[in-house]
PyMOL Python script that loads the backbone (N, CA, C, O; Angstrom):
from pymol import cmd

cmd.read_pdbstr("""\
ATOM      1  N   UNK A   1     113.278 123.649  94.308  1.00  0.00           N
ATOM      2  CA  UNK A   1     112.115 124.263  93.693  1.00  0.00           C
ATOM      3  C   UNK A   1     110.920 123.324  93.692  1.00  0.00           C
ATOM      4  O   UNK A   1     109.760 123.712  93.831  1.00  0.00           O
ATOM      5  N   UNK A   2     111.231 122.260  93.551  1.00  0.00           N
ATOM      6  CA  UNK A   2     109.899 121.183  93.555  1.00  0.00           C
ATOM      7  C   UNK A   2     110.283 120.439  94.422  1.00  0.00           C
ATOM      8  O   UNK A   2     111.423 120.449  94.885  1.00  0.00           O
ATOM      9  N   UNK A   3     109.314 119.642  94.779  1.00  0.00           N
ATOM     10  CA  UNK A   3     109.268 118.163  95.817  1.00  0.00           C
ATOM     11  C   UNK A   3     109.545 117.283  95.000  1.00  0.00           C
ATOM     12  O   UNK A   3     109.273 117.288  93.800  1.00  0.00           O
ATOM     13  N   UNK A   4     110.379 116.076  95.901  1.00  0.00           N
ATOM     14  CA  UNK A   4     110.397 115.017  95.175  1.00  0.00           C
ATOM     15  C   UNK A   4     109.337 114.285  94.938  1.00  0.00           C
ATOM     16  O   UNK A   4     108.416 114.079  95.729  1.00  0.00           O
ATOM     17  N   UNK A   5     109.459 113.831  93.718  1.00  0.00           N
ATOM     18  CA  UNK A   5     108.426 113.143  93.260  1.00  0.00           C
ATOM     19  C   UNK A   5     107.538 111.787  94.083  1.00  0.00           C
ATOM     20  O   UNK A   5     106.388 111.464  94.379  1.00  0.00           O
ATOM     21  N   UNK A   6     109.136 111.229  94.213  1.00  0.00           N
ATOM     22  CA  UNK A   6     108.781 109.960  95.031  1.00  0.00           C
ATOM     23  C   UNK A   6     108.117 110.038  96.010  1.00  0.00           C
ATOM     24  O   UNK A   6     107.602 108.995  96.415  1.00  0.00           O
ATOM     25  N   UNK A   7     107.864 111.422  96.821  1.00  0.00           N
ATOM     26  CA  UNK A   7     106.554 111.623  98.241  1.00  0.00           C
ATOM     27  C   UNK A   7     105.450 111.694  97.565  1.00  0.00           C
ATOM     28  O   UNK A   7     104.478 111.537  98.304  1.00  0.00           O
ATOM     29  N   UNK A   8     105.141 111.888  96.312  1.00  0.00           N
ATOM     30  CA  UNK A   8     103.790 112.396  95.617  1.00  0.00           C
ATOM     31  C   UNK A   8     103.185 111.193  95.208  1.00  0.00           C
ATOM     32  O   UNK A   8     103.712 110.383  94.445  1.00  0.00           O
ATOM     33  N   UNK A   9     101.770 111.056  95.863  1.00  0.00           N
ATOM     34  CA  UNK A   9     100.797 110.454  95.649  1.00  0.00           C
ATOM     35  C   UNK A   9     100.581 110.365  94.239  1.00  0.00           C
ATOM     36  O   UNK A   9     101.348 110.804  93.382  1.00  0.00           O
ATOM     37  N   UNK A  10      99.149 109.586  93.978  1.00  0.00           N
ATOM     38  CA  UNK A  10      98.907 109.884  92.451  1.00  0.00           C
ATOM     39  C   UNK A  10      98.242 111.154  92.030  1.00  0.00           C
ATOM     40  O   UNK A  10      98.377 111.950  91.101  1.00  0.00           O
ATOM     41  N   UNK A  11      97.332 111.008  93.267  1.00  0.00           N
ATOM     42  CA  UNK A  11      96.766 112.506  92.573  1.00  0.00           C
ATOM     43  C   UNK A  11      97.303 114.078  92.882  1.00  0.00           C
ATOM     44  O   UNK A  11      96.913 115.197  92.547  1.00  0.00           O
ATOM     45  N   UNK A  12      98.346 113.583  93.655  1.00  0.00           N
ATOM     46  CA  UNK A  12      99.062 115.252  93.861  1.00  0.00           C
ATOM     47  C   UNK A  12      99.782 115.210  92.360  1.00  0.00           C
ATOM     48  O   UNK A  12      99.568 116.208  91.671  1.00  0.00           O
ATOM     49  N   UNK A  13     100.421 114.406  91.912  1.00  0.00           N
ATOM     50  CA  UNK A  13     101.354 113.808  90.723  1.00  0.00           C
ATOM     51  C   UNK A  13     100.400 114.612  89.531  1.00  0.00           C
ATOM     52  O   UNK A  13     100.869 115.706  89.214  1.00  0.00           O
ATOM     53  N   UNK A  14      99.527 114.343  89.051  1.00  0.00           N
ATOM     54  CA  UNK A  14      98.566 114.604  88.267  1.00  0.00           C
ATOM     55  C   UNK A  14      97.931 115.828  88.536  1.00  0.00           C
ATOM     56  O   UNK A  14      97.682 116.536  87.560  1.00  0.00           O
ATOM     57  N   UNK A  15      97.614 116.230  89.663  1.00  0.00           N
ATOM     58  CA  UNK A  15      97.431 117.742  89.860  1.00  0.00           C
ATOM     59  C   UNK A  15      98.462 118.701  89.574  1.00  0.00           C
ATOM     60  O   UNK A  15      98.128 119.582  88.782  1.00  0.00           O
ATOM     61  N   UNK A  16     100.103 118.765  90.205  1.00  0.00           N
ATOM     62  CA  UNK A  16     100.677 119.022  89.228  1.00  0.00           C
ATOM     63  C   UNK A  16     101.192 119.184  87.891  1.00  0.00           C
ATOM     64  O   UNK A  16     101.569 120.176  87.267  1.00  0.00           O
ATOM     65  N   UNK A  17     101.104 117.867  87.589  1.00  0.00           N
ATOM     66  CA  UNK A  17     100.950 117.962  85.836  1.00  0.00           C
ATOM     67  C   UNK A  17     100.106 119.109  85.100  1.00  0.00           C
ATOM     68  O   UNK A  17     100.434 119.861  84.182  1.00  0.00           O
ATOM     69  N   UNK A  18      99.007 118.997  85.753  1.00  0.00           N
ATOM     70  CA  UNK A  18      97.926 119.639  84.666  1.00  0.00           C
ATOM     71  C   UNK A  18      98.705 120.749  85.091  1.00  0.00           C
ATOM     72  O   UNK A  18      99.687 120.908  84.365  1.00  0.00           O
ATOM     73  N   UNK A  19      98.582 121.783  86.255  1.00  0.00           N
ATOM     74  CA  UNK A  19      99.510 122.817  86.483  1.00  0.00           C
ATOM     75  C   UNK A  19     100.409 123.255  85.585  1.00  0.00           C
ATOM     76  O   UNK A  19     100.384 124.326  84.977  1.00  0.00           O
ATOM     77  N   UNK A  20     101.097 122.506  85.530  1.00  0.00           N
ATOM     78  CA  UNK A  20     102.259 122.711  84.224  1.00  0.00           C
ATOM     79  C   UNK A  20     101.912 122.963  83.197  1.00  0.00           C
ATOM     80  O   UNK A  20     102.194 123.909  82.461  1.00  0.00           O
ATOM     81  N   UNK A  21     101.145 121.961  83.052  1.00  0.00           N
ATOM     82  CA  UNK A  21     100.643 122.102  81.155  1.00  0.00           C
ATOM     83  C   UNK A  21      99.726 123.811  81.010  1.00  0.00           C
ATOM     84  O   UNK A  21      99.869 124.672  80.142  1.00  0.00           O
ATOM     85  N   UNK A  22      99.137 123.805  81.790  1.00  0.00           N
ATOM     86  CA  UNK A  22      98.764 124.721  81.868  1.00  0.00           C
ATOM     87  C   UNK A  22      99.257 126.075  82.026  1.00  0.00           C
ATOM     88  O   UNK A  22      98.783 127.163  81.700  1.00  0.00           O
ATOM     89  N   UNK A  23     100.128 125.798  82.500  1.00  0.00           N
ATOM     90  CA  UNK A  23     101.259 127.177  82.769  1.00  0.00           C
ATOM     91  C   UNK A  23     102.086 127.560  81.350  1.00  0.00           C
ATOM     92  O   UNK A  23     102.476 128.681  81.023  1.00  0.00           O
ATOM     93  N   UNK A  24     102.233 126.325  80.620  1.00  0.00           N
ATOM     94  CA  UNK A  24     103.082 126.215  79.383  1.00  0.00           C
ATOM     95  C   UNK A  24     102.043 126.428  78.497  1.00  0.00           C
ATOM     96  O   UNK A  24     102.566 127.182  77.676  1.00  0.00           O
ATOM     97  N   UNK A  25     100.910 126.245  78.142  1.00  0.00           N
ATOM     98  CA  UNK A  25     100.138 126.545  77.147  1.00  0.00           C
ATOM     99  C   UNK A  25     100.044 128.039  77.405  1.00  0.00           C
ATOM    100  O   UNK A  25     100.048 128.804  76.441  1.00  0.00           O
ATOM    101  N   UNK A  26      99.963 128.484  78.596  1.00  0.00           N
ATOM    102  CA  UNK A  26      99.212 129.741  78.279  1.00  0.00           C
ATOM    103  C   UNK A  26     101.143 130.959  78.300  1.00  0.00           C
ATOM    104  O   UNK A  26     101.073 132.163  78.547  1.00  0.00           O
ATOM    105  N   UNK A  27     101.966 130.552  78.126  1.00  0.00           N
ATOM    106  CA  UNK A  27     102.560 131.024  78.097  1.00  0.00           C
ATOM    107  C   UNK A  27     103.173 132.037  79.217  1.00  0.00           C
ATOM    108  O   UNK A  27     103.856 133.030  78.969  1.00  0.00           O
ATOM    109  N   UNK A  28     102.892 131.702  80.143  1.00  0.00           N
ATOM    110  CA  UNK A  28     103.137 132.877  81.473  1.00  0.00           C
ATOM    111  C   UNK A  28     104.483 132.322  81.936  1.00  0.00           C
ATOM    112  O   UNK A  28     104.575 132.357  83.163  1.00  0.00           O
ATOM    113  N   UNK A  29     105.597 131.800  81.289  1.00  0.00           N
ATOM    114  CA  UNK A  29     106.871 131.059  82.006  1.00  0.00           C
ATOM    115  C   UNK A  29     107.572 131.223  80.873  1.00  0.00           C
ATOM    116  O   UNK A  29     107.140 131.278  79.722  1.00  0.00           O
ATOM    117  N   UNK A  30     108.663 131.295  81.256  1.00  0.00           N
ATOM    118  CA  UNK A  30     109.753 132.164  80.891  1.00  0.00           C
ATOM    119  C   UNK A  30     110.776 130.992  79.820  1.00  0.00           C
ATOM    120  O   UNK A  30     110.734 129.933  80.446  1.00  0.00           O
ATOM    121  N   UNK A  31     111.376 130.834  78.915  1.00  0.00           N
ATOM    122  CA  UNK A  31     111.684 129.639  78.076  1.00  0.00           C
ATOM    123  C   UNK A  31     112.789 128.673  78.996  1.00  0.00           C
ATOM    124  O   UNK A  31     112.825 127.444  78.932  1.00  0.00           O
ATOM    125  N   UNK A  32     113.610 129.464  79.799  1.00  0.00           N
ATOM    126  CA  UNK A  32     114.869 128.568  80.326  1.00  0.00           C
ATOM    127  C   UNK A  32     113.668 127.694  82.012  1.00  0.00           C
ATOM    128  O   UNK A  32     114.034 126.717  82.666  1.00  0.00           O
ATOM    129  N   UNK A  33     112.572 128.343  82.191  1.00  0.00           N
ATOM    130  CA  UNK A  33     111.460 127.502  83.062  1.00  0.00           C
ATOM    131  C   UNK A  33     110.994 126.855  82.535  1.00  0.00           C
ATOM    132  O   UNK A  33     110.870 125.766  83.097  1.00  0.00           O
ATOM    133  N   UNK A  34     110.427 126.965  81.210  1.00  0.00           N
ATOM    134  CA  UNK A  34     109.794 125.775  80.173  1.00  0.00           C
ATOM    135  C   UNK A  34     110.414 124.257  80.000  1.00  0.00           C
ATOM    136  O   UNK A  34     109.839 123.169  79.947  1.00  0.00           O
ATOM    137  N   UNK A  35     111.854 124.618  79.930  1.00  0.00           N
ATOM    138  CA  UNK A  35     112.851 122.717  79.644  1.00  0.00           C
ATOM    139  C   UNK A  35     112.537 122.482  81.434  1.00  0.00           C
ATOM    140  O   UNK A  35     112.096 121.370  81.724  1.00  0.00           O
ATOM    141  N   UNK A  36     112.752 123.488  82.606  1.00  0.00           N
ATOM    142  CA  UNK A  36     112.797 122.753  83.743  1.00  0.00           C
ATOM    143  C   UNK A  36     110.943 122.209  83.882  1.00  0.00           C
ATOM    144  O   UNK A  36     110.625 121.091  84.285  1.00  0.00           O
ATOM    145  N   UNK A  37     110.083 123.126  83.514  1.00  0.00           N
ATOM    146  CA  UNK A  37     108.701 122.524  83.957  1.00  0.00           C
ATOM    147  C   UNK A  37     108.583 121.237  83.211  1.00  0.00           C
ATOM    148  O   UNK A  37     108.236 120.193  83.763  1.00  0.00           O
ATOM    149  N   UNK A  38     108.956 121.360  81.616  1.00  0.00           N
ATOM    150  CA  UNK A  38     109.024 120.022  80.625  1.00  0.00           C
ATOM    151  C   UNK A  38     109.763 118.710  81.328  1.00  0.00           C
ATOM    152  O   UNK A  38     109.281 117.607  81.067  1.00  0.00           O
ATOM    153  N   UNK A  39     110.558 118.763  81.937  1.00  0.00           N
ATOM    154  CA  UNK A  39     111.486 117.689  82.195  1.00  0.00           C
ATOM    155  C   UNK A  39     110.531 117.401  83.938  1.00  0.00           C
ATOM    156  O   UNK A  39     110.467 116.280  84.443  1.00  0.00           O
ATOM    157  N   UNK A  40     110.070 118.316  84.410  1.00  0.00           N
ATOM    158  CA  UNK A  40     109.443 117.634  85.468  1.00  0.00           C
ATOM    159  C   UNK A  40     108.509 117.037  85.009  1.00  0.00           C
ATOM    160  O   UNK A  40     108.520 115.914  85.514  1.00  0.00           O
ATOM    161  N   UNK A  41     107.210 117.207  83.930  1.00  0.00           N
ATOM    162  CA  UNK A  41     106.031 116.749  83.609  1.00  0.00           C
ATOM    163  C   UNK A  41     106.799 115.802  82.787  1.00  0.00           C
ATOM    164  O   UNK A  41     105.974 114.993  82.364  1.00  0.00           O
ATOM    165  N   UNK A  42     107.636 115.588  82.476  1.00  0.00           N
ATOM    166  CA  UNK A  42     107.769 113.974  82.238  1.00  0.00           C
ATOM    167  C   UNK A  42     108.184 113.004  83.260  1.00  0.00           C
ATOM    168  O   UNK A  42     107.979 111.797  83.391  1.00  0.00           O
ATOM    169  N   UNK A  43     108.822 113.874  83.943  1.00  0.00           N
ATOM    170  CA  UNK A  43     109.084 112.538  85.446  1.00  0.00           C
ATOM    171  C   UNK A  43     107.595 112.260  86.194  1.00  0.00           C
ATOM    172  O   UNK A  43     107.040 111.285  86.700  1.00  0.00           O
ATOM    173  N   UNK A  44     107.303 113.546  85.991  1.00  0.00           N
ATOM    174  CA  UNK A  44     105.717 113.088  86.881  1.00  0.00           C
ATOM    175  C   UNK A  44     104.857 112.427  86.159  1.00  0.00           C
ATOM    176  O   UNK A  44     103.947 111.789  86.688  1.00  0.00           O
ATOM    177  N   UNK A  45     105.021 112.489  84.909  1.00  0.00           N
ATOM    178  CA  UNK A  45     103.458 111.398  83.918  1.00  0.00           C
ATOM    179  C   UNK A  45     104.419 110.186  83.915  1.00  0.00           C
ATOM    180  O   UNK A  45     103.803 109.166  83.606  1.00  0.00           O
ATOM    181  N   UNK A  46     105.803 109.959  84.174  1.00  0.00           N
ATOM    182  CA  UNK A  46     106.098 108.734  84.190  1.00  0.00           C
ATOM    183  C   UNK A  46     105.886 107.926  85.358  1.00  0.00           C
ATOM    184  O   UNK A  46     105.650 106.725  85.223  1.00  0.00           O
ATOM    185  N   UNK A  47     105.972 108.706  87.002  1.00  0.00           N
ATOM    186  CA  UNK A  47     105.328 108.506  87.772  1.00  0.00           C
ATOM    187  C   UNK A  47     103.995 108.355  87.910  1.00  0.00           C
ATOM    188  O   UNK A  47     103.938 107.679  88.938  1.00  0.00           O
ATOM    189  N   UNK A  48     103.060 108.507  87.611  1.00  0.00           N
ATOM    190  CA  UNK A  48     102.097 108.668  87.295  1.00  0.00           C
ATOM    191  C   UNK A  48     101.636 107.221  86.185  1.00  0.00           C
ATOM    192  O   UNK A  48     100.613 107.463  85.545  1.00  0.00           O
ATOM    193  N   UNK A  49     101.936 106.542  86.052  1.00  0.00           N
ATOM    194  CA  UNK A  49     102.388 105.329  85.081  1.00  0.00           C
ATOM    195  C   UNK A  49     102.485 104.042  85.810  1.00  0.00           C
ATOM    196  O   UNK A  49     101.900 102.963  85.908  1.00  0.00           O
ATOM    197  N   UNK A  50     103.565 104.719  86.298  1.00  0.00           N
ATOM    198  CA  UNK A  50     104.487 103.753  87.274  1.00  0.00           C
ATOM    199  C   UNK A  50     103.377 103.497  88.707  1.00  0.00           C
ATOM    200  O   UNK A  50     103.428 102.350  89.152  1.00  0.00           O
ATOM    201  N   UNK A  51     102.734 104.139  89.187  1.00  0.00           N
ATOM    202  CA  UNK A  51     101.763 104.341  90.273  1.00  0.00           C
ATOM    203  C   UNK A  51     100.504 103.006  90.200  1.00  0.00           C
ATOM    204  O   UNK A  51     100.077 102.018  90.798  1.00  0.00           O
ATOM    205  N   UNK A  52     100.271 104.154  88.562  1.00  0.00           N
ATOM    206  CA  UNK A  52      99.164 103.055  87.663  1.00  0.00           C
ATOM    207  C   UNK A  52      99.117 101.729  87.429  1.00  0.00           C
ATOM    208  O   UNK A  52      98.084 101.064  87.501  1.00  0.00           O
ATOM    209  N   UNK A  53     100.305 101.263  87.121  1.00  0.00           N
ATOM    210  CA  UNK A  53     101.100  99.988  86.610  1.00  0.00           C
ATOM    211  C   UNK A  53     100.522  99.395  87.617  1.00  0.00           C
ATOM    212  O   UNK A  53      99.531  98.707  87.372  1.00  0.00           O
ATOM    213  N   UNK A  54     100.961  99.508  88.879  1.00  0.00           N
ATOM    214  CA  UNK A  54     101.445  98.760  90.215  1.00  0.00           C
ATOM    215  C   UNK A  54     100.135  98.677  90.704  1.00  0.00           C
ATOM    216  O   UNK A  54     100.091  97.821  91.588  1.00  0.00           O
ATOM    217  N   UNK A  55      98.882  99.286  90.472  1.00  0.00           N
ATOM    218  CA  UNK A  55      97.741  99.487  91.010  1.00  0.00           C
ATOM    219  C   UNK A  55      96.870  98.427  90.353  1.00  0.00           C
ATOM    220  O   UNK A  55      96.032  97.696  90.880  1.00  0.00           O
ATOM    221  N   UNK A  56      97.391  98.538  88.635  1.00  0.00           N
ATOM    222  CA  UNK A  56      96.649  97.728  87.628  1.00  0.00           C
ATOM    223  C   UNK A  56      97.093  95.967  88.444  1.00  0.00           C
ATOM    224  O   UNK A  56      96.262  95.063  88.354  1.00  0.00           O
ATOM    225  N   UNK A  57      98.160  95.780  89.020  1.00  0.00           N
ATOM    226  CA  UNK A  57      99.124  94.455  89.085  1.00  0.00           C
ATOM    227  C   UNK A  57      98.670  93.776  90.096  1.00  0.00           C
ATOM    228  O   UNK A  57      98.929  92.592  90.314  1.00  0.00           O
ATOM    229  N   UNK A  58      97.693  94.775  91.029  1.00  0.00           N
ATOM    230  CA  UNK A  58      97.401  94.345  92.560  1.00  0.00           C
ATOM    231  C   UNK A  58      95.487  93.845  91.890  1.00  0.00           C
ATOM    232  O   UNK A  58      95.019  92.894  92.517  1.00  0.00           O
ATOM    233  N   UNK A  59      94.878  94.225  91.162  1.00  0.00           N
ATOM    234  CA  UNK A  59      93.702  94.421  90.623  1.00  0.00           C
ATOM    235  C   UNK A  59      93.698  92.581  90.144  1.00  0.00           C
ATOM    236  O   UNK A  59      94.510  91.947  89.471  1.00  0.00           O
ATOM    237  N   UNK A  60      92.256  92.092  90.917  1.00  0.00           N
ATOM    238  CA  UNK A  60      92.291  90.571  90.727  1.00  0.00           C
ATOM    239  C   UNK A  60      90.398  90.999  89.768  1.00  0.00           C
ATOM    240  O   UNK A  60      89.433  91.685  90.103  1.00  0.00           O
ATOM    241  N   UNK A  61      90.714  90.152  88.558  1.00  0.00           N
ATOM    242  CA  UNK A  61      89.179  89.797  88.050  1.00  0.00           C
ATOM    243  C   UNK A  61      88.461  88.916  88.641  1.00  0.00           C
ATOM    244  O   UNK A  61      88.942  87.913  89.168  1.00  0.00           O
ATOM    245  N   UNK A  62      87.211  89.202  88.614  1.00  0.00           N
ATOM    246  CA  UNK A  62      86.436  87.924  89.325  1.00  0.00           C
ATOM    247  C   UNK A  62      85.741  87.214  88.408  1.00  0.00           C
ATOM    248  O   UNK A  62      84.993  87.690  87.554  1.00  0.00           O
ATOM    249  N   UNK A  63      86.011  85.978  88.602  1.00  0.00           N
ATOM    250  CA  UNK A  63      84.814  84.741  87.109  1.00  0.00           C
ATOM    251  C   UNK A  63      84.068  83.907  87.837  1.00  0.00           C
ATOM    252  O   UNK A  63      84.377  83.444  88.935  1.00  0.00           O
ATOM    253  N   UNK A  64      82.872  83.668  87.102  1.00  0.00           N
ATOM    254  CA  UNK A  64      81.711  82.789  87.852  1.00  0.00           C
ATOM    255  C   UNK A  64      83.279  81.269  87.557  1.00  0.00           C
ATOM    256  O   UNK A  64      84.325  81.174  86.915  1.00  0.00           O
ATOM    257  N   UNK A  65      82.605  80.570  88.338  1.00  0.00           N
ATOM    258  CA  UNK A  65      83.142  79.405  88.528  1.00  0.00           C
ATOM    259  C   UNK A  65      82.454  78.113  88.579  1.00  0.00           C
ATOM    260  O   UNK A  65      82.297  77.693  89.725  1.00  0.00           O
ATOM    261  N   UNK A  66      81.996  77.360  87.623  1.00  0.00           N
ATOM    262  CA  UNK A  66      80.461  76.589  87.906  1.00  0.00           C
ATOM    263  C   UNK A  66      81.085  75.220  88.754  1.00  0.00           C
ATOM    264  O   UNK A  66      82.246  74.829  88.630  1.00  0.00           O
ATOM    265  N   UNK A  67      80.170  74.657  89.541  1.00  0.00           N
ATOM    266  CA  UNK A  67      80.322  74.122  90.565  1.00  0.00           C
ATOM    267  C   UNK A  67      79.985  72.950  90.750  1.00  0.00           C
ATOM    268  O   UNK A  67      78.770  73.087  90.899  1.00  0.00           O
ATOM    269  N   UNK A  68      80.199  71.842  90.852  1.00  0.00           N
ATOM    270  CA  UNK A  68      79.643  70.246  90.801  1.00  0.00           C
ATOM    271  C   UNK A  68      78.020  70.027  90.718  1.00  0.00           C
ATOM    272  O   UNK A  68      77.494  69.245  89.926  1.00  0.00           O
ATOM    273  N   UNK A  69      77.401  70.739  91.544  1.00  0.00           N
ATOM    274  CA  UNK A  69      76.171  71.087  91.753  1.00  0.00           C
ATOM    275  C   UNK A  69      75.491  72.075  90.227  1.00  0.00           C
ATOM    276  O   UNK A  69      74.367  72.569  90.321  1.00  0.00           O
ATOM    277  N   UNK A  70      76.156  72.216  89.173  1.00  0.00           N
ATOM    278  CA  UNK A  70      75.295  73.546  88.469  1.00  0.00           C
ATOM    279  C   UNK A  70      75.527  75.030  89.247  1.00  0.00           C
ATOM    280  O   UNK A  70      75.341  76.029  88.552  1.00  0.00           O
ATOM    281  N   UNK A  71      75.724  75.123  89.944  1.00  0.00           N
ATOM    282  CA  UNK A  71      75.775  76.161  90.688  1.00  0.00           C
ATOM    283  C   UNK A  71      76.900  76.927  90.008  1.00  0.00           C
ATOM    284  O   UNK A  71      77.503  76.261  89.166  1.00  0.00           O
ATOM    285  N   UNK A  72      77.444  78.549  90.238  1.00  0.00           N
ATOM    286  CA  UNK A  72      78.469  78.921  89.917  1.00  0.00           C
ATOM    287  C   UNK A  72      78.823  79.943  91.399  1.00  0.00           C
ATOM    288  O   UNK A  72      78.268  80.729  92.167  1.00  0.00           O
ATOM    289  N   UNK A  73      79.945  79.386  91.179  1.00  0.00           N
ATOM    290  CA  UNK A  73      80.724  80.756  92.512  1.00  0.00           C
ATOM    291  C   UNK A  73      81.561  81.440  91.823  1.00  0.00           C
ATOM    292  O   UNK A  73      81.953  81.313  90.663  1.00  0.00           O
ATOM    293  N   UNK A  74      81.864  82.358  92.834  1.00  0.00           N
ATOM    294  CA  UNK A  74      82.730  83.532  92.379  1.00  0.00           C
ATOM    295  C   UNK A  74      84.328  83.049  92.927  1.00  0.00           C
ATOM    296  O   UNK A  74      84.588  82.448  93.970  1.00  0.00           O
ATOM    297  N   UNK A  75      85.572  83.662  91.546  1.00  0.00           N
ATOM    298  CA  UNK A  75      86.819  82.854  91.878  1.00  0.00           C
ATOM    299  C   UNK A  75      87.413  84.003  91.406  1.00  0.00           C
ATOM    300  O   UNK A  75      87.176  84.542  90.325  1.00  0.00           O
ATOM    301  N   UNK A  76      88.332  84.425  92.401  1.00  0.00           N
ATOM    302  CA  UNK A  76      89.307  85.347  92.038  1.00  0.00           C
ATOM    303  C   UNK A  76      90.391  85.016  91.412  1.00  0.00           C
ATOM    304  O   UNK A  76      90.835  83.924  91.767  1.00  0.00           O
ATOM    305  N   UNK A  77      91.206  85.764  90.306  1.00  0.00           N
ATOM    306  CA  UNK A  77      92.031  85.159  89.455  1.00  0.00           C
ATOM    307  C   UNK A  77      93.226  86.021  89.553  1.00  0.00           C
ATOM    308  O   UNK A  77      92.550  87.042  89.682  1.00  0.00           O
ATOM    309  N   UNK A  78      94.372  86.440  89.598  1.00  0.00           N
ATOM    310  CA  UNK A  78      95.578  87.645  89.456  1.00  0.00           C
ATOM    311  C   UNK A  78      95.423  88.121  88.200  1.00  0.00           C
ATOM    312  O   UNK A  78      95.404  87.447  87.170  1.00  0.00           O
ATOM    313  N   UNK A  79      95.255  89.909  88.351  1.00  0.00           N
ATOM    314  CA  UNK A  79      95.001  90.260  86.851  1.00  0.00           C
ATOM    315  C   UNK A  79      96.393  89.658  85.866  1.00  0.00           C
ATOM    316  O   UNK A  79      97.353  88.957  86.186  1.00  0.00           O
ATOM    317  N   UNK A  80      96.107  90.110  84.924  1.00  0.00           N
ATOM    318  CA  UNK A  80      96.866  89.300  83.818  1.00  0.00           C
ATOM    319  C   UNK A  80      97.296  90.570  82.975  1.00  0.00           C
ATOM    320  O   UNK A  80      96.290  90.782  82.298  1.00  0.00           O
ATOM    321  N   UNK A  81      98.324  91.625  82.607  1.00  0.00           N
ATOM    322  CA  UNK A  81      98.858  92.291  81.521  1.00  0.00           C
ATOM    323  C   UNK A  81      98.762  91.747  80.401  1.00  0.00           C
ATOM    324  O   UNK A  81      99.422  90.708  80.402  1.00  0.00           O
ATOM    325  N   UNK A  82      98.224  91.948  79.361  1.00  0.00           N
ATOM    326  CA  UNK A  82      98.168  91.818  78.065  1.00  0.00           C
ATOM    327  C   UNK A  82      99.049  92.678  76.975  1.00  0.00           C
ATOM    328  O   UNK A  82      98.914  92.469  75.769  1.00  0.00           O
TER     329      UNK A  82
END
""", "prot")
cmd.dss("prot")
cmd.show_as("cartoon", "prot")
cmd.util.cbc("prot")
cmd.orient("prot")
C-alpha cells in the first residue's frame, strides 16, 4: 500500500505526512485505516528527523578568524549539537 520509506526523500516524506494528517483530521478514512495511516506518519516524521539530523551534522559555521596582521578571515568549524 505505501512505498518504503527509505526511497523517500525529505520532501516527498513531508508531503506525505501532511496528506495524512489531513486525511485524518477531516475524517474521510475509515478507523482500522486511521492506526495504519497513524503508524506510517510516525515512521515518516521520524524519517523526516532522521534526514534532518544528518543534514544539521554535515552543516559547518563560519567565524571571522583574526589574523597576525589585524585582519580577520573566514574559518570553517564542524557544526556542534547542543
Amino acid at each position: 500500500m505505501f512505498e518504503d520509506i527509505k526511497n523517500l526523500g525529505f520532501e516527498e516524506s513531508l508531503a506525505e505526512l501532511e496528506s495524512i494528517i489531513k486525511k485524518m483530521e477531516n475524517g474521510d478514512i475509515k478507523l482500522s485505516q486511521s492506526v495504519e495511516f497513524y503508524e506510517r506518519g510516525i515512521a515518516l516524521k521520524n524519517h523526516c528527523e532522521d534526514i534532518l539530523k544528518e543534514a544539521k551534522l554535515k552543516i559547518e559555521k563560519i567565524q571571522l578568524k583574526p589574523t597576525v596582521n589585524g585582519d580577520n578571515e573566514f574559518q570553517t568549524t564542524p557544526f556542534e549539537i547542543k
